[in-house]
Backbone as JSON, one array per atom type, in Angstrom:
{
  "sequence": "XXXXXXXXXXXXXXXXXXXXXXXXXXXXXXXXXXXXXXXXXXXXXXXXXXXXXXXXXXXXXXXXXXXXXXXXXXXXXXXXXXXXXXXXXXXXXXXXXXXXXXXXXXXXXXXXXXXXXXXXXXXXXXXXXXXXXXXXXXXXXXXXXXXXXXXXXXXXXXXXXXXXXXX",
  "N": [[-13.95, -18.71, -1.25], [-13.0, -18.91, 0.81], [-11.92, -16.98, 1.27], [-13.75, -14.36, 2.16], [-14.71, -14.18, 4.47], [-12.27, -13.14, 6.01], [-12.45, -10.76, 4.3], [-14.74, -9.62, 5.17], [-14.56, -9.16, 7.83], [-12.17, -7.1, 7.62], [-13.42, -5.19, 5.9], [-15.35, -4.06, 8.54], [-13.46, -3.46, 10.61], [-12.08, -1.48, 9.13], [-13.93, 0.32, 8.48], [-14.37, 0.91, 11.2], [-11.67, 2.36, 11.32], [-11.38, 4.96, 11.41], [-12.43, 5.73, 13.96], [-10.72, 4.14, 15.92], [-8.54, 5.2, 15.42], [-8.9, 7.7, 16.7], [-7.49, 9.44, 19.18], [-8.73, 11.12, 20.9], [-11.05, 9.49, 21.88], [-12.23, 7.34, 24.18], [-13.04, 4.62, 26.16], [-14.91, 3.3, 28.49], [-15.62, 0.4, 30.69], [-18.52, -1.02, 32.76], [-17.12, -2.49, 35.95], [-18.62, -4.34, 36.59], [-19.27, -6.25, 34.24], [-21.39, -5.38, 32.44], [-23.6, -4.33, 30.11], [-22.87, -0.8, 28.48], [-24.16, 1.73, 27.78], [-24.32, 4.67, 25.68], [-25.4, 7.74, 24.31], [-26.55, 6.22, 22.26], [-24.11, 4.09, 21.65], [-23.09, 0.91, 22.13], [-21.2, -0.84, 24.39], [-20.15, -3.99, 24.19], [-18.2, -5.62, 24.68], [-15.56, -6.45, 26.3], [-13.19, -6.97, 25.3], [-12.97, -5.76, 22.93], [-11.6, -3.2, 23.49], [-9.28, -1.11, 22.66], [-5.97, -0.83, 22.53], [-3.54, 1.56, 23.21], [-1.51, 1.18, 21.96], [-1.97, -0.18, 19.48], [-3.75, 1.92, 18.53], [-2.25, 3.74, 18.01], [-0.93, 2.42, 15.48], [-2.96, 1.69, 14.03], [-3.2, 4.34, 13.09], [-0.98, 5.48, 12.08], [-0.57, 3.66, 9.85], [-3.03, 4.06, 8.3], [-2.66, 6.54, 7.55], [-0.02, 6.61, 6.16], [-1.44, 5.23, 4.07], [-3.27, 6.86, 3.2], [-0.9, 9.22, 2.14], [-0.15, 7.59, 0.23], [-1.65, 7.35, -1.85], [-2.35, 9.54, -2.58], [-1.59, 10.98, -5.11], [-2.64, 8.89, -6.69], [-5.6, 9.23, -6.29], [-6.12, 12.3, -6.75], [-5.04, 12.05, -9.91], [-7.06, 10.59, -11.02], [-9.35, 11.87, -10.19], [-8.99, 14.47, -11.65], [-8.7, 12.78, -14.39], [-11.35, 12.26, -13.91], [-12.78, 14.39, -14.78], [-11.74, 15.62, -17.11], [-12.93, 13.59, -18.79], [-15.56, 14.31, -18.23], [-15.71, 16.77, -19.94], [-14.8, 15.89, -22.12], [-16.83, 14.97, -23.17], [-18.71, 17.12, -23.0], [-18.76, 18.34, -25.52], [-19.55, 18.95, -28.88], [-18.94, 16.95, -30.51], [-18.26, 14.14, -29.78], [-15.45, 13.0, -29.32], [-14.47, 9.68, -29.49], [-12.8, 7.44, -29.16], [-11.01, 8.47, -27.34], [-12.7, 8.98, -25.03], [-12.72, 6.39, -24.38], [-9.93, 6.13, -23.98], [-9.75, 6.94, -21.92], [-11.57, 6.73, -19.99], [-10.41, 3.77, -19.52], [-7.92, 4.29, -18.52], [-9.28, 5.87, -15.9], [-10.3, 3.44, -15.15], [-8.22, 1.93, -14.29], [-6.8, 3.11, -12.84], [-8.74, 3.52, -10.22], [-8.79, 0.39, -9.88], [-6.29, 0.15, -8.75], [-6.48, 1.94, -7.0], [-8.45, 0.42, -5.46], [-6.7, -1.84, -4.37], [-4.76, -1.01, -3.01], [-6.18, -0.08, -0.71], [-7.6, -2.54, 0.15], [-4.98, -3.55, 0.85], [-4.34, -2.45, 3.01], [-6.51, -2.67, 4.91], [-5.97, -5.52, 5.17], [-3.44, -5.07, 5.96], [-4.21, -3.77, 8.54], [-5.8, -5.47, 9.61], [-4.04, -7.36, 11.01], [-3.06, -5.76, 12.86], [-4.88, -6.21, 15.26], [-6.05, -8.64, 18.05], [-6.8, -11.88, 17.82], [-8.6, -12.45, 19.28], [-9.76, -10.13, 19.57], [-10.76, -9.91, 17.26], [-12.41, -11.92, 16.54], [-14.1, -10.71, 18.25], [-14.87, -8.59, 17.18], [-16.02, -10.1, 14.81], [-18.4, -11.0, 15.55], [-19.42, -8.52, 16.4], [-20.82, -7.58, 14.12], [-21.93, -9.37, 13.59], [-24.42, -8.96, 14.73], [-25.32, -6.88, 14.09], [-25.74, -7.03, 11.23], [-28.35, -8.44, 11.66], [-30.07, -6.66, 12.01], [-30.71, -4.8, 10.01], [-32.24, -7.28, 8.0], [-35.16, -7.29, 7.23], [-38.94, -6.7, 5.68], [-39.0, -4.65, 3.95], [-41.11, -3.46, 2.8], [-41.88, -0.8, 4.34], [-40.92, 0.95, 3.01], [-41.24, 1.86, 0.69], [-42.76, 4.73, -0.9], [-45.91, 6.34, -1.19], [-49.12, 6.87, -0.93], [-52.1, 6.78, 1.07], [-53.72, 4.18, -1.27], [-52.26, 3.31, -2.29], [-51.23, 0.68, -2.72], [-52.05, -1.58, -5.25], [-54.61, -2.79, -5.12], [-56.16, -1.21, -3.16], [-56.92, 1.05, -3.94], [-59.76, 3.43, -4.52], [-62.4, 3.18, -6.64], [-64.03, 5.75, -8.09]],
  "CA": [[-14.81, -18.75, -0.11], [-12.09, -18.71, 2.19], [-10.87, -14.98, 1.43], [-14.5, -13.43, 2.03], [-14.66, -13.78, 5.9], [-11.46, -12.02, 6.19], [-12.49, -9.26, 3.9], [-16.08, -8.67, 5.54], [-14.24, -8.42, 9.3], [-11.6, -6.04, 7.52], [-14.65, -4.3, 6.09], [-15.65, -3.52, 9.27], [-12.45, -2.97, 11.57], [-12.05, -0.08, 9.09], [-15.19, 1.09, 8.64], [-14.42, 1.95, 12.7], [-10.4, 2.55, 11.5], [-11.55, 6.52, 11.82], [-13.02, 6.11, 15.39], [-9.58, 3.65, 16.56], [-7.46, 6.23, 15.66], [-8.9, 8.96, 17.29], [-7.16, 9.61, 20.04], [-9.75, 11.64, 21.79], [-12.3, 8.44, 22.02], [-11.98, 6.38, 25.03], [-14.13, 3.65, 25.95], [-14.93, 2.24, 30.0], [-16.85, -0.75, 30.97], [-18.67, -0.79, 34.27], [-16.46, -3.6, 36.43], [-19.49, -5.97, 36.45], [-18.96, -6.62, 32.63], [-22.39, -5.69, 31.73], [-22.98, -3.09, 29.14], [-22.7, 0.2, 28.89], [-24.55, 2.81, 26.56], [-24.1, 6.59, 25.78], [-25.37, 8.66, 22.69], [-26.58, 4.99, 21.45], [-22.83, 3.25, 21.18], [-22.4, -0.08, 23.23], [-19.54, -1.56, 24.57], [-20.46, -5.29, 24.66], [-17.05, -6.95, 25.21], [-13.99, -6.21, 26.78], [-12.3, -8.02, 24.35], [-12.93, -4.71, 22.14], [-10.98, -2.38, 23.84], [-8.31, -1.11, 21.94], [-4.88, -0.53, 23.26], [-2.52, 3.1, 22.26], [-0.46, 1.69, 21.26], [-2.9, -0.42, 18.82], [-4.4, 3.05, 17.75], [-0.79, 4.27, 17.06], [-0.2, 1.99, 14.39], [-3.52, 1.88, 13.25], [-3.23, 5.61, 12.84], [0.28, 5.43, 11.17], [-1.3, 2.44, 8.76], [-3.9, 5.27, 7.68], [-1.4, 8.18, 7.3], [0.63, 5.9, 4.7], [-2.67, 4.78, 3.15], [-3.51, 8.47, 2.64], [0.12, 9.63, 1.51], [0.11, 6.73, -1.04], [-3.29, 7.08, -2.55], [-3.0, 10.74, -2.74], [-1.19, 11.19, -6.08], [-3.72, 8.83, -8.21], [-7.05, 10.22, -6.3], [-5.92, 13.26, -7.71], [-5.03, 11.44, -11.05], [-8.45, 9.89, -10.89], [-10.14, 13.13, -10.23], [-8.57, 14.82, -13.22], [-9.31, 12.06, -15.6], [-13.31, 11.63, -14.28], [-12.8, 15.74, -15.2], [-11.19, 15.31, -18.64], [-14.52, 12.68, -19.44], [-17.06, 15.28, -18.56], [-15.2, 17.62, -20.88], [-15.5, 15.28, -24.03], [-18.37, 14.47, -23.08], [-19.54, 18.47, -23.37], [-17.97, 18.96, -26.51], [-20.27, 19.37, -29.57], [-18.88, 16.24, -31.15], [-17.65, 13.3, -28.53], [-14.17, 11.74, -29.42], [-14.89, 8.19, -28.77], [-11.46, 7.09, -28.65], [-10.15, 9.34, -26.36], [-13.5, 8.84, -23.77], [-12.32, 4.89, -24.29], [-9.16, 5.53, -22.92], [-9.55, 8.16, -20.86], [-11.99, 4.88, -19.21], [-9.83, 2.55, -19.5], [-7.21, 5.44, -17.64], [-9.7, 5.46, -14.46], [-10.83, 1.68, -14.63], [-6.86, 1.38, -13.99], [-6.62, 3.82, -11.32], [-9.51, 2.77, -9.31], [-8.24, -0.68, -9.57], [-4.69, 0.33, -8.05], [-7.01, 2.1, -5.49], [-8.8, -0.41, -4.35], [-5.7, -2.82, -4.31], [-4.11, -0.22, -2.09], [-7.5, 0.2, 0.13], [-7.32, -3.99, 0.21], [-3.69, -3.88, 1.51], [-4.33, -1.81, 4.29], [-7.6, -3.53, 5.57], [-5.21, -6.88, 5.52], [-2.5, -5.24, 7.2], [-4.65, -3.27, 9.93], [-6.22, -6.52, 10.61], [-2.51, -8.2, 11.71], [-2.57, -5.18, 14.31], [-5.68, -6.97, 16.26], [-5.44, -10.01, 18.04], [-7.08, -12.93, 17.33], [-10.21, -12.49, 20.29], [-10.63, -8.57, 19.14], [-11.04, -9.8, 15.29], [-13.42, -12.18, 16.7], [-15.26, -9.79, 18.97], [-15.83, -7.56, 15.96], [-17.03, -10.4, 13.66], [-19.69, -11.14, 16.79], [-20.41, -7.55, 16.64], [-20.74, -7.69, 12.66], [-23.15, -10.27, 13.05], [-25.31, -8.8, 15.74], [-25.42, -5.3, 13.22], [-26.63, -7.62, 10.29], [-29.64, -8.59, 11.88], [-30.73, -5.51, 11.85], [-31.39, -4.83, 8.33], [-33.38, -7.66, 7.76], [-36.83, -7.1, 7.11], [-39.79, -7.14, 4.38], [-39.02, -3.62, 2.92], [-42.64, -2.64, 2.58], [-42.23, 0.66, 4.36], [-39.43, 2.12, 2.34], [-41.98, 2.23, -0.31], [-43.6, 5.84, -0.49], [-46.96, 6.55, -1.29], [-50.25, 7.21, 0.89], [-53.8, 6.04, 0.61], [-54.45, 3.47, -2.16], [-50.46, 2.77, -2.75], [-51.22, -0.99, -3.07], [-53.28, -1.52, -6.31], [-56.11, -3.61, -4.49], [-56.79, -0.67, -2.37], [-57.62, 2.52, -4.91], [-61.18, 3.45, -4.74], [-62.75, 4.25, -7.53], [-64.96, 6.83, -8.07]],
  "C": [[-14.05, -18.43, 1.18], [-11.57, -16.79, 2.71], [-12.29, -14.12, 1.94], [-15.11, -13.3, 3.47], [-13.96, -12.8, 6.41], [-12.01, -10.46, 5.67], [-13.9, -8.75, 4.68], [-15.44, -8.28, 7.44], [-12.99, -7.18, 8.76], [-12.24, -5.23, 7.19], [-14.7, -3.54, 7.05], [-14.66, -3.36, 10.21], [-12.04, -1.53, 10.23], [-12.85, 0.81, 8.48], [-15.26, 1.72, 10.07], [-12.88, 1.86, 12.55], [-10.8, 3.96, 12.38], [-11.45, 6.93, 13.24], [-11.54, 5.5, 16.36], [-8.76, 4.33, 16.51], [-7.8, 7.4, 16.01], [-8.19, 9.19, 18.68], [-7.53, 10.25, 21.56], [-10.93, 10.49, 22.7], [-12.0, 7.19, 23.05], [-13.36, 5.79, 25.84], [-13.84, 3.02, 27.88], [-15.71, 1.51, 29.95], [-17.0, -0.55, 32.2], [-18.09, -2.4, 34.79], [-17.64, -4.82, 36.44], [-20.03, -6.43, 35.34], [-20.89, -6.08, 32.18], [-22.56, -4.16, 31.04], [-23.23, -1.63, 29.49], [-22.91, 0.86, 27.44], [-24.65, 4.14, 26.96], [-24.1, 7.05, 24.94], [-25.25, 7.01, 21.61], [-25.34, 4.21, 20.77], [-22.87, 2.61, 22.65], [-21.8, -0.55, 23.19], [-19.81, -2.88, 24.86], [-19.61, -6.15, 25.14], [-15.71, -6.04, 25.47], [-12.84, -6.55, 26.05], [-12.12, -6.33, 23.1], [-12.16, -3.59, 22.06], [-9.41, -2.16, 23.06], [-7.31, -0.51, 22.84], [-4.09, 0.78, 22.25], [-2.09, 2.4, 21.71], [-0.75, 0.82, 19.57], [-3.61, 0.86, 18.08], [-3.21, 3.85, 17.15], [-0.48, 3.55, 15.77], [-1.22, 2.01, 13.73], [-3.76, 3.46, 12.15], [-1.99, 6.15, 11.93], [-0.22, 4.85, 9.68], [-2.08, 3.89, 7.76], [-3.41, 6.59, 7.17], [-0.88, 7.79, 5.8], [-0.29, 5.74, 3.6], [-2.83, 6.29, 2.53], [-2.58, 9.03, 2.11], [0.08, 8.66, 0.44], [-0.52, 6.54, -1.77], [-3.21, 8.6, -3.17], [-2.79, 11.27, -4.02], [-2.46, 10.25, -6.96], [-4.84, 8.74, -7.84], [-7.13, 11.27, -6.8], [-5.78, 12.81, -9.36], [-6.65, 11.32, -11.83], [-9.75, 11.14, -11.34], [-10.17, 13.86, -11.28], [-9.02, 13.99, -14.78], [-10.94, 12.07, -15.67], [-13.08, 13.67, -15.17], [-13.03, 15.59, -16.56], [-12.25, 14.96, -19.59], [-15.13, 13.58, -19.3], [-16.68, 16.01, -19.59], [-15.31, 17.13, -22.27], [-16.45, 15.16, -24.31], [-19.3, 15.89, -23.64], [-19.38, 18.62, -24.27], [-18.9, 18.43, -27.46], [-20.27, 17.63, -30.02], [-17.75, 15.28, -30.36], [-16.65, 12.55, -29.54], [-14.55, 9.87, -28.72], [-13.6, 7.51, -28.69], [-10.93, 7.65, -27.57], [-11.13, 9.06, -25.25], [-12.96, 7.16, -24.01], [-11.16, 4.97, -23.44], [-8.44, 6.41, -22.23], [-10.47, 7.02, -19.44], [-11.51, 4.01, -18.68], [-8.68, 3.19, -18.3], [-7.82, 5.04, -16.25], [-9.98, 3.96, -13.96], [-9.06, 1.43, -14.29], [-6.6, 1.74, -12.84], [-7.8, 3.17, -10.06], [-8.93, 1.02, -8.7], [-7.11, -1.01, -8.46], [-5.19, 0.91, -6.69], [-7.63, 1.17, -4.51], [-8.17, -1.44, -3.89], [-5.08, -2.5, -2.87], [-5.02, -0.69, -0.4], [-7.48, -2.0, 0.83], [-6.13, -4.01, 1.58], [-3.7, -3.09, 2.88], [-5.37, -1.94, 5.37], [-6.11, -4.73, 6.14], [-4.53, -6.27, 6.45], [-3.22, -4.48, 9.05], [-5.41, -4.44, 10.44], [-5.31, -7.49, 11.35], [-2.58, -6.97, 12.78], [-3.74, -5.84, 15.37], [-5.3, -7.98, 16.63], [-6.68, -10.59, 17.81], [-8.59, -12.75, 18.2], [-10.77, -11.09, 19.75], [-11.25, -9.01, 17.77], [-12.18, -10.59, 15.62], [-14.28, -11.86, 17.66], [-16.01, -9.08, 18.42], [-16.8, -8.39, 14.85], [-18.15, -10.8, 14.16], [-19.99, -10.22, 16.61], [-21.22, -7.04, 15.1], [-22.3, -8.25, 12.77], [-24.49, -9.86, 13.82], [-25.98, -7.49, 15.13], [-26.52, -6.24, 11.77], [-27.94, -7.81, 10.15], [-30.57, -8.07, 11.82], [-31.7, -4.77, 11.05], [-32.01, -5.74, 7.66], [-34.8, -7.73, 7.67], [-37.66, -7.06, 5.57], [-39.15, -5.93, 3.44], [-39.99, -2.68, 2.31], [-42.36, -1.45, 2.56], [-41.14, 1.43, 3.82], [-40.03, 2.56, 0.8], [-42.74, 3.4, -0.28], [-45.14, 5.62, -0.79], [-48.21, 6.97, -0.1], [-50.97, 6.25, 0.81], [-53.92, 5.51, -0.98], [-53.24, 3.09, -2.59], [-50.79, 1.17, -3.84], [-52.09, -1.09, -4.05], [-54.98, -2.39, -6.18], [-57.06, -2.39, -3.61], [-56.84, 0.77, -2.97], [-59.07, 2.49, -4.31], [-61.5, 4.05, -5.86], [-63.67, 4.84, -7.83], [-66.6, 6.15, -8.02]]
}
């Protein structure tokens, strides 16, 4: 219970790693703290503002992540390959799609271990008020997506089975 706070604010500090390390993307508040929108992105807290030299390391962090991943996404890639290929073949090896399986269920694993370790450590480059500025802005995003779900249901006229007419 304890580990799944951390992982939903590392979740989201790099779900916006992309945008912290851009170097192009700079962020003002108007001096009388109140917010500030443009192309629907608001800046609600000052506390958010990221510092260079904060986007330098996050941007280093991500470099490594990507040099150290890149050998068994390729791996990965090759093996899901390999599976379609037995898979086409007149008469499916079932040993070999087992642990050609067992192959990616390993790799993935090591990926998302990786993917893990670099959430944790890009969340030691925030401080302590940014990590909880973002899990305030986390929670203010959540809200969002609550609702019944009705209208994601297609149909037209008579959808609901009470309301057909029949002939």
């Amino acid at each position: 219970m304890k580990l799944i706070r951390p992982m939903i604010i590392t979740g989201l500090l790099l779900s916006a790693l992309p945008a912290f390390a851009d170097s192009t993307i700079t962020a003002e508040l108007p001096k009388d703290g109140a917010k500030q929108c443009a192309g629907g992105k608001c800046s609600f807290d000052p506390k958010l503002q990221i510092t260079p030299e904060q986007k330098a390391k996050l941007g280093s962090l991500r470099d490594q992540f990507k040099l150290s991943t890149a050998d068994k996404k390729a791996e990965l890639e090759v093996a899901h390959s390999q599976l379609r290929r037995i898979f086409s073949q007149p008469t499916v090896d079932k040993g070999a799609a087992l642990a050609l399986q067992s192959k990616i269920n390993g790799l993935r694993d090591d990926l998302s271990t990786a993917k893990l370790n670099m959430m944790l450590a890009s969340s030691d480059i925030f401080t302590p008020e940014q990590r909880e500025a973002f899990s305030k802005m986390r929670g203010m995003h959540g809200r969002h997506h609550r609702h019944g779900g009705f209208h994601h249901r297609g149909g037209g006229e008579g959808f609901r089975g009470g309301d057909k007419k029949v002939g």
